[in-house]
N, C-alpha and C positions, 0 to 999 in steps of 0.2 A: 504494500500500500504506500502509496505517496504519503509525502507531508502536508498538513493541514495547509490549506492558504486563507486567507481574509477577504472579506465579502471587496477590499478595494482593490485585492490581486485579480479578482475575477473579473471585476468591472473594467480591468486596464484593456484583456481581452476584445477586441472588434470584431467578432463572429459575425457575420454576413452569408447569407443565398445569393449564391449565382448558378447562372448555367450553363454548362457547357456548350461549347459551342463549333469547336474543332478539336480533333486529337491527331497527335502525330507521333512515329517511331522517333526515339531519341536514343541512337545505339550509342551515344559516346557519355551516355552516362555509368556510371562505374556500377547501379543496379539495372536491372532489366525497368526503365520507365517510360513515361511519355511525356508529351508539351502538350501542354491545354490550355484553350483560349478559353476564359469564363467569363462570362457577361453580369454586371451586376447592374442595370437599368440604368439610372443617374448619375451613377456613382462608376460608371466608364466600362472597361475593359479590361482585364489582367489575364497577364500568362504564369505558370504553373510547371512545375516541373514533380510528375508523381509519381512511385514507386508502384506503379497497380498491372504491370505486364504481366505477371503471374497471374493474375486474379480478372481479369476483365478483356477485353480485345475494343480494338479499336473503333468494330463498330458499333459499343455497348455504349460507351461513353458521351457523344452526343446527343442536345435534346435532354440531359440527367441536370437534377439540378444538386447540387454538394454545398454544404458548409464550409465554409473557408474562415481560418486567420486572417484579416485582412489589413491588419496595422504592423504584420513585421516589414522592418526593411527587406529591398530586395538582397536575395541570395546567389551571387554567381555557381550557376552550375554547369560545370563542362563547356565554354562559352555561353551560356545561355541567362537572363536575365529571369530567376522567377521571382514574380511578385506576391502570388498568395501562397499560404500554405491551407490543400484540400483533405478536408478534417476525415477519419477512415476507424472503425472499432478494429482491431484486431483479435481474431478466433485464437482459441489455445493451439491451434493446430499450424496461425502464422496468416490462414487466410486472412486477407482486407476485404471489408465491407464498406464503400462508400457510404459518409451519412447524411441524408438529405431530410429534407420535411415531410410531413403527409400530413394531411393533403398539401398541394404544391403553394410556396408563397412566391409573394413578388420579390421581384429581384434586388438586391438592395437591402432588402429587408435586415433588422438587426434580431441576432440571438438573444435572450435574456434569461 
């Protein structure tokens, strides 16, 4: 188990819905991932660098709509600029499960 954080640790958090919107092979990353365009309405456009080639194909991923981190800095990876990071439960077994809303929200939208 994690350590305790404080209801202002949580708040610093910018969880956000977006949607995917393109995905592409990214072999020169050092795990099997992708690049993905997420759209968050208002609030613009972000690309994404995510570890889900094991778990998803590429034409699983458009049209989903995922949780994101959306107040880290960008993270250079492998040349590549990502901007969010796409929030995933992980199974005992390693499997990622993308996690999204239900029913679907708007984009933009903040987590709470």
């Amino acid at each position: 188990m994690a350590d305790q954080i404080g209801i202002e640790d949580f708040q610093r958090v910018d969880l956000r819905i977006g949607r995917i919107t393109a995905a592409e092979d990214f072999p020169k990353a050092r795990k099997p991932s992708y690049k993905l365009t997420i759209d968050f309405g208002a609030l613009g456009v972000r690309r994404s660098v995510a570890a889900l080639k094991s778990d998803y194909s590429l034409d699983e991923l458009p049209g989903r709509q995922v949780v994101c981190v959306f107040n880290f800095p960008p993270r250079r990876i492998a040349g590549f600029d990502s901007e969010v990071l796409v929030l995933a439960a992980t199974e005992e077994d390693g499997t990622l499960r993308l996690l999204s809303p239900g029913p679907e929200a708007s984009l933009g939208s903040y987590v709470s």
